[in-house]
N, C-alpha and C positions, 0 to 999 in steps of 0.2 A: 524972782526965782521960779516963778509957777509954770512959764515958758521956758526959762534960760536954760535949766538943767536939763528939759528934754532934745533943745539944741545940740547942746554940747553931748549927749548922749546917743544922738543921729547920727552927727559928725565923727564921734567916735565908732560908731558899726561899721558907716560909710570904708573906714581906714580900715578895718580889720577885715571885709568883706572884697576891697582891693588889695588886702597882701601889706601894707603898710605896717599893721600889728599882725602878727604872726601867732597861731599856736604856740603857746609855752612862753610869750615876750611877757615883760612885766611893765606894767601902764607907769606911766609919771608918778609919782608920789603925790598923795591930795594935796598936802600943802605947797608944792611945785607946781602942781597944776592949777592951785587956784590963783597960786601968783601970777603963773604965766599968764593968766586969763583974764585976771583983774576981777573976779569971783569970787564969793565965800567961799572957807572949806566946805558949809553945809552944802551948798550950790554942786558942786565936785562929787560928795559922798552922794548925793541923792540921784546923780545923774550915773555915778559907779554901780546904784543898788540897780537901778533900772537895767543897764545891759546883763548886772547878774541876773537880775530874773525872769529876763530875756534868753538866757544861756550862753553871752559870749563872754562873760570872765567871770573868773571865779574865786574868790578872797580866800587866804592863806593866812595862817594868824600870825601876827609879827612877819610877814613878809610882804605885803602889800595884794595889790587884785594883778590876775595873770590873765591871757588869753585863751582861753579854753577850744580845744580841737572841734572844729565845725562837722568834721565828717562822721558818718554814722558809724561808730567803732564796733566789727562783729568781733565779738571778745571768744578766744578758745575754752569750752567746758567743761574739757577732759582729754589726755593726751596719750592716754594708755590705758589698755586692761584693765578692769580693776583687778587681777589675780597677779603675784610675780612669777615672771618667767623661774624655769630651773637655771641652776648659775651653771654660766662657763665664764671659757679664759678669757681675760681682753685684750685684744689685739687689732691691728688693721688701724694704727695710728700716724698715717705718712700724711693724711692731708691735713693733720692738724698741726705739724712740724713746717708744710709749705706754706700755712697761714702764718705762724709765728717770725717764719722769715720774711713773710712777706708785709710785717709790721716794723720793718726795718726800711723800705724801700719808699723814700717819700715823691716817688711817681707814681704810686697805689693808692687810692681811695680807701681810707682804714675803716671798715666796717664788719669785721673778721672778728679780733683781737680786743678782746675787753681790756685795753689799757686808754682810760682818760687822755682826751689831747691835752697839754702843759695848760693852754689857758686854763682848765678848769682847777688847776694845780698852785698850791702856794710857792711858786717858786723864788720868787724871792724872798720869803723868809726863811725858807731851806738853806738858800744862799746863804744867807746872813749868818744863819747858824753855824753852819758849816766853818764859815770864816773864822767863827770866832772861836771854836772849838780847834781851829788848824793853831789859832795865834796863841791863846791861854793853858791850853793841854797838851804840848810838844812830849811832854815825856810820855804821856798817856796814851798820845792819839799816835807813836811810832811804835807802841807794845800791842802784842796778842791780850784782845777781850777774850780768855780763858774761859768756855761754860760754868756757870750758866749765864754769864753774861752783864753789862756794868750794874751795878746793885742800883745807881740811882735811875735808869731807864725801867727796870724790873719793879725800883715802889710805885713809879708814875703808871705803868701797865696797871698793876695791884690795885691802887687809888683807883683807875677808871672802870676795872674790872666789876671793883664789888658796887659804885655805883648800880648796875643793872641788876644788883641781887645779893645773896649774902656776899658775906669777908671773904677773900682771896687774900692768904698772904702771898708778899714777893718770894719766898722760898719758893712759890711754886712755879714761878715764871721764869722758862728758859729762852732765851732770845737765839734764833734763827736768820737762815737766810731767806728770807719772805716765807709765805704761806704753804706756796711748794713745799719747800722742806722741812714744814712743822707738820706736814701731813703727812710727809715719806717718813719723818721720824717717828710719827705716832703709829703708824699702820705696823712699822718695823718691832713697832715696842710690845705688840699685841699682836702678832700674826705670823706664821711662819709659810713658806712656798708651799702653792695649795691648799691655802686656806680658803673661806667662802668670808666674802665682807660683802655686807645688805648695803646698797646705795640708793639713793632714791632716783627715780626716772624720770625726767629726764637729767645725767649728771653732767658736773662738769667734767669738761674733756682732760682739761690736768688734772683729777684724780685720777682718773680710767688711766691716765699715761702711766701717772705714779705707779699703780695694782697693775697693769700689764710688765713695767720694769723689776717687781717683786713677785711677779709668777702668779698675783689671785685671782682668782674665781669671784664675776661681780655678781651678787645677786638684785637683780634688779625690782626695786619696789616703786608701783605708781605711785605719782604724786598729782597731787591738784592743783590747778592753775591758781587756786587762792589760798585753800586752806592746807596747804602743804600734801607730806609724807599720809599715806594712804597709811591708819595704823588699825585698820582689818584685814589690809593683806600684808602687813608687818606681822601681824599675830599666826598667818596661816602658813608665810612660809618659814617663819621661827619652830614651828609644830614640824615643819615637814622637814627641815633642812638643817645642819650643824652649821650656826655661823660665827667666828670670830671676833669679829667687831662689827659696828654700823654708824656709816657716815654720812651725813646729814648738814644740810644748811638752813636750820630754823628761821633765819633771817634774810630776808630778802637772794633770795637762794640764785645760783647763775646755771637756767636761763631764764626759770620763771618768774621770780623776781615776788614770790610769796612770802609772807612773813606768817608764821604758827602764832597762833593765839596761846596765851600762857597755858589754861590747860590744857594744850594739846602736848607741849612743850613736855608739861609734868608726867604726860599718859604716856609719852615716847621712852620716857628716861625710867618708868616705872616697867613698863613692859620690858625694855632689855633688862631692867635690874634683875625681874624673875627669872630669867635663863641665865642669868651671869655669865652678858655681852655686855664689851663698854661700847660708850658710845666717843666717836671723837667728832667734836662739832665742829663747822669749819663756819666762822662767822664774819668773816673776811670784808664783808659788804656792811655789817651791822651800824654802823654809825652812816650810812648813806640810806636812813629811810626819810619820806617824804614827807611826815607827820613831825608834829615838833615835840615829841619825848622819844627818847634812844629806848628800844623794845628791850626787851629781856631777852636772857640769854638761859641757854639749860642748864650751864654751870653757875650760875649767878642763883636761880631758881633752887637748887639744889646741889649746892654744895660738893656734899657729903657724898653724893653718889659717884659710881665708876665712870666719868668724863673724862676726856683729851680735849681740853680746846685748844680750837687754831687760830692764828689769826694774824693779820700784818697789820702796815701804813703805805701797802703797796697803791691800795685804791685813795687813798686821801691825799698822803704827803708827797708818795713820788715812790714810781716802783722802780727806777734808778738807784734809792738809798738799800732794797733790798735788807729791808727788817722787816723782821717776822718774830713770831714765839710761840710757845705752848704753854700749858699750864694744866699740869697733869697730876700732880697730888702727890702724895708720898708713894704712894703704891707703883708709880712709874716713872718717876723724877729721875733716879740714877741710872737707869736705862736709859733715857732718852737723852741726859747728859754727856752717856759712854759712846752710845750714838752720832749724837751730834759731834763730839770731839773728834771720834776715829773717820766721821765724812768729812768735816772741814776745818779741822782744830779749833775756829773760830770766825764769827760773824765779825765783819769790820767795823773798827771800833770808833771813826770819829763818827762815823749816820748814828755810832747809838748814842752817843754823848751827845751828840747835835739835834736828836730827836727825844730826850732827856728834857734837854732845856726849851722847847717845841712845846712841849706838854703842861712843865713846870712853869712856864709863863704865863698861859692862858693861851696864848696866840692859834695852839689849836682848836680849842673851842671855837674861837670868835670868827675861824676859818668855816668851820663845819655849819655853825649857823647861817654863813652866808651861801655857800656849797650847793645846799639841800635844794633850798631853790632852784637853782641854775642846773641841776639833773633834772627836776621835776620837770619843769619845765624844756629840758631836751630832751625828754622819753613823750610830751605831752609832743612836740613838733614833730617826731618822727613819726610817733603812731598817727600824727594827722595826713604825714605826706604817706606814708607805706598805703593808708585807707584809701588816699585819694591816686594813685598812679598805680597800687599794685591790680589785677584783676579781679572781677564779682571770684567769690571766695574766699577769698583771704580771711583770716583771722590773724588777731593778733591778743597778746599776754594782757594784764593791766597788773604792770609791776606796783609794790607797794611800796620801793625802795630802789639805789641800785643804778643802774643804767644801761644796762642791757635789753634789747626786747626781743621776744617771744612769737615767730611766724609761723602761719599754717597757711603754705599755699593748698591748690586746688589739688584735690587728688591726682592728678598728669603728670603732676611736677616733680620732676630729681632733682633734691635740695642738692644733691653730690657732684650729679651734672652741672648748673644752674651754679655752681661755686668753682667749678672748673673752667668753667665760659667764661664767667664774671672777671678772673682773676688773670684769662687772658686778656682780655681784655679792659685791666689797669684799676676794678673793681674787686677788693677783699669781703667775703661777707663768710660765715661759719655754716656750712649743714648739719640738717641735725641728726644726722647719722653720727656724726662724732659725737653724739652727747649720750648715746648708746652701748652696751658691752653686746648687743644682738642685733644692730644696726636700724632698730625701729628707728620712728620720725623720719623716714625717707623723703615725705612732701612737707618738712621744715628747715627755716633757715634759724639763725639769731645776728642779730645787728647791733653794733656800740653804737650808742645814740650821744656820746660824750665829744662828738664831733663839732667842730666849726661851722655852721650852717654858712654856707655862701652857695654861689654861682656853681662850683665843682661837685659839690656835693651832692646838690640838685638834680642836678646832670647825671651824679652816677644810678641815684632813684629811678630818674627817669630808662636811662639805657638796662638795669635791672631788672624794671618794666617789662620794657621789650623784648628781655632773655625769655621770662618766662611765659 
């Protein structure tokens, strides 16, 4: 062993140093590897601990040792003012409509559109589900799911709900058509035309869609590339401005991909309580963090306070099935019920019954555990190649969750142009102008890293490169 391990530990750089093992790959399993080698396990872990503290992989607990990104990552510090801008309306939303379509076209290189490619997706147990919901629930699965939607999908929310913090009964939970619409319905339930709703900065581009198609005014509040929602300039422009609600992604948030530490969580929910603004959380992403305990949530944390949360299975299970819900408390439950009924009479009801027994089986868990991984390690390969192909400049996010990442090219650069280019030529990527109600982040992009790494993809890095 005194030689062997550091053999076998050369060998293994050699291969990650030629491309072999890749950023974000996960190594053999020790006891596979020692098999294959004809090795102790000790032989294997000691020649493991050596490249870790060398710096090419780096162990994950209960998921084995990964490839760690060789390139020197300039990570973004700050992405905005720290003061919020005065609110206006938002509008100037056609290139985020051309992206969405153009996540339909599979001659495009998906790098736009934060939807998961299928492989990272349980689809065949969706399948399965499906099926068998088609075959045992006939009289069920041809009737209107009436809001607030099947009782037994709404305890299995409840159940996973109050895991992250207090009780959540199912009374509270309304079942929706994805995330979208648990946020048009919450905005709807707390806002009227011309109202001012605090968002955090950089947002996502489908809120902005939603508050542009309801008339408001976004007020935009920095955010930090790690520790979220700036809450000194939440407090300054709350003094100076009337606002109606505030919408926020505590959890791995899209684009930055931060997660709030609990008390920051608590000072967020505490400061709008004193002005009596609710808050609607959209936590959309929250079960795709990288760490292996599920983060807290604002409402889980506190109850009792004025929350809306939002939230689907659009990013885990398949945003095909389009479930979604809210979970909004007595105080706005039957609004957001009259709501929901009078936009869609009802969410389709075999994905809820199918995603019902999804939950109550375990099979989602035992999915997510495997999942986590398999992003971490797609946000750790992309941030490696964007380091390695894009220009001196660049920065990029260091998500905590999530799959999306977070680009700051070179001051020269039109994220707006540079996604115009890109897109004719068969490359999708988002600017960050859309993730703006005042059109800041002009020299940012954002990328789904939930991609198939091959030969194509490489290619479209590469020709991206050469846009800008």
């Amino acid at each position: 062993m005194p030689t062997l391990y550091r053999d076998i530990a050369e060998e293994l750089a050699r291969q990650i140093a030629t491309g072999v093992h890749r950023p974000g790959d996960r190594l053999p399993g020790v006891r596979s590897h020692a098999q294959q080698r004809g090795v102790s396990v000790a032989t294997v872990v000691a020649a493991y601990r050596k490249l870790e503290d060398a710096g090419y992989i780096e162990a994950r607990s209960r998921s084995g040792f990964y490839v760690r990104a060789r390139q020197t990552i300039q990570t973004i510090e700050s992405t905005a003012a720290p003061v919020a801008a005065p609110p206006r309306p938002v509008t100037g939303q056609a290139m985020a409509m051309a992206l969405i379509k153009a996540a339909n076209d599979p001659g495009i290189v998906q790098l736009g559109a934060a939807v998961p490619d299928p492989s990272y997706l349980p689809t065949n147990a969706v399948a399965r589900a499906l099926a068998g919901i088609a075959r045992t629930e006939r009289s069920r699965a041809a009737a209107y799911m009436m809001p607030p939607g099947a009782p037994e999908l709404r305890r299995q929310i409840a159940r996973r709900m109050s895991q992250t913090g207090g009780s959540i009964p199912a009374d509270e939970v309304i079942i929706t058509t994805g995330c979208q619409e648990a946020l048009s319905l919450a905005l709807r339930a707390v806002t009227v035309r011309g109202d001012v709703v605090a968002v955090e900065s950089p947002a996502f581009y489908g809120l902005l869609h939603v508050m542009e198609s309801l008339g408001l005014e976004a007020l935009e509040i920095p955010a930090h590339p790690r520790e979220g929602l700036a809450l000194d300039a939440l407090a300054l422009a709350l003094d100076r401005w009337k606002v109606a609600a505030c919408v926020v992604s505590p959890n791995f948030s899209n684009p930055l991909g931060y997660c709030m530490s609990d008390d920051r969580k608590r000072a967020l929910v505490e400061r709008l309580a004193q002005h009596g603004i609710p808050l609607i959380e959209d936590d959309v992403y929250g079960d795709l963090g990288f760490g292996n305990r599920r983060p807290s949530t604002c409402k889980g944390l506190m109850p009792q306070a004025d929350i809306l949360y939002c939230s689907s299975f659009s990013k885990t299970l398949s945003p095909g099935l389009r479930i979604g819900w809210v979970a909004a408390g007595g105080r706005h439950r039957e609004r957001i019920e009259y709501l929901k009924y009078v936009t869609s009479i009802a969410s389709p009801t075999v994905p809820q019954l199918a995603v019902a027994e999804l939950l109550e089986s375990g099979r989602y868990e035992r999915y997510l555990r495997e999942v986590r991984g398999r992003y971490a390690s797609a946000v750790a390969r992309m941030s490696d190649a964007v380091m390695n192909y894009f220009p001196e400049g660049t920065r990029i996010s260091q998500p905590a969750g999530g799959f999306v990442l977070w680009v700051e090219l070179p001051q020269d650069v039109d994220g707006f142009d540079l996604a115009r280019r890109a897109l004719s030529q068969g490359v999708s990527i988002a600017p960050g102008t859309l993730f703006s109600a005042s059109g800041k982040f002009r020299n940012f992009i954002r990328l789904s890293c939930a991609r198939v790494w091959d030969a194509r993809l490489e290619r479209a890095l590469v020709q991206l490169a050469k846009l800008i």
